[in-house]
N, C-alpha and C positions, 0 to 999 in steps of 0.2 A: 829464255828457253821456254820454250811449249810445255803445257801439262800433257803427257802421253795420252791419259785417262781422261777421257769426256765426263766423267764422273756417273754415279748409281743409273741401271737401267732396270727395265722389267725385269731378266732376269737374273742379276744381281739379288735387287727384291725379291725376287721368290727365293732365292737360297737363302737369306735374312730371315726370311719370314718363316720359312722350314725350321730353321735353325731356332729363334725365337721362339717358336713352338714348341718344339723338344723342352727346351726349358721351364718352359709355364708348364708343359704337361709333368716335368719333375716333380715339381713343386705344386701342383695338386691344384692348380688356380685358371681359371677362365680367362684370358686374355688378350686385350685389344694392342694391338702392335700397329705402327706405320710407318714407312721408308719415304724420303723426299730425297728431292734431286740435289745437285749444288743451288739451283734456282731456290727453293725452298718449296717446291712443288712434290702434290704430290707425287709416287710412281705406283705405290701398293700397302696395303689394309686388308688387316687379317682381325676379322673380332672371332673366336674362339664362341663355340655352343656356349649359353649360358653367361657369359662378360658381361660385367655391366655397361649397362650405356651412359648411364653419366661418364665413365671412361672412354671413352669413344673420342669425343671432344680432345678429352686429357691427353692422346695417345698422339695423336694428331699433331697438335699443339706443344707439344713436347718435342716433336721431330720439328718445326719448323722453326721454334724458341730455339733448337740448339744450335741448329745452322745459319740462323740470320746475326745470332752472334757468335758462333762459330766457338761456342762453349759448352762443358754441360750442362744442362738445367740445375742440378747439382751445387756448380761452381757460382752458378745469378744467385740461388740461395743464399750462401756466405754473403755475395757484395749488393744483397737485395735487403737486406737487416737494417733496423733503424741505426742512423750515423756512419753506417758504410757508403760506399760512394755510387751508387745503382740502386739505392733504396726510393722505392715506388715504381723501379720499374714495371714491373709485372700490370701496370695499368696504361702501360704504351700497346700498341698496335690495336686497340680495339677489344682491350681486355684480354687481348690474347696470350701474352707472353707467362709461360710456365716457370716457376723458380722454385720447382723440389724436383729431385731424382728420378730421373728416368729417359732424359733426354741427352742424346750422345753424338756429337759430329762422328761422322764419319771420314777417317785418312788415308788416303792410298797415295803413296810415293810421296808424300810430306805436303799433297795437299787436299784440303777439303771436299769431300766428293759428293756429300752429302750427309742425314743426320738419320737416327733412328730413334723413335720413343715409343715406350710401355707405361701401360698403366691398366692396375686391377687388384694388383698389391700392396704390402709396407713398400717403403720407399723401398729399401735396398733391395727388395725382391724386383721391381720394375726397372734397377740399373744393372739385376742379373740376367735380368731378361733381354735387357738393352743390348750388354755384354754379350751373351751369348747371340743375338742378332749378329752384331760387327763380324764375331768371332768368324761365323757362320758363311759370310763372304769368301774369307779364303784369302784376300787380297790388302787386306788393312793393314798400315803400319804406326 
């Protein structure tokens, strides 16, 4: 059977990105947010007035960590720990792969459409950021 949904487009992203927003602006914090496709590409990036830039990377990298392994960044944490079974990951793709919070595949109709990541915050502020991105879609299950 066919995936109905070609998965995340531009403006998908911008409602993410709206929505994401809203969030970080809750919570008082400047932040860089990004949307990648199923490919792991990106679609759209939003760095907020003031965000920092070392987070830029982070935001980025977090969206593409979560959809090439189709996990949270979160979840590589736990099995990224010495004596767990993905430990060292985060030293594969070119230094790129993220393994703390903030990085969230994205699911519409039970499959992966794409991921979204934040970063500017404690962790759990960046996977509420994360959250409130998905949420923001309208279409996620």
């Amino acid at each position: 059977m066919a995936f109905p949904y070609d998965g995340l487009n531009l403006d998908d992203a911008k409602r993410m990105l709206a929505a994401g927003e809203r969030k970080a602006n809750d919570l008082g914090i400047a932040y860089n947010i990004a949307v990648v496709d199923r490919g792991s590409h990106l679609v759209a990036f939003l760095r907020q007035d003031g965000a920092l830039i070392g987070s830029i990377d982070l935001a980025i990298n977090k969206a593409v960590t979560a959809r090439i392994f189709d996990k949270t960044t979160e979840q590589l944490w736990e099995l990224a720990q010495p004596g767990k079974p993905l430990y060292g990951i985060q030293h594969g793709n070119h230094e790129k792969v993220v393994v703390f919070g903030g990085g969230i595949p994205v699911v519409v109709d039970g499959h992966i459409a794409g991921a979204v990541g934040a970063s500017a915050g404690t962790v759990e502020q960046d996977i509420a950021v994360a959250e409130a991105a998905i949420a923001g879609l309208g279409r996620s299950t």
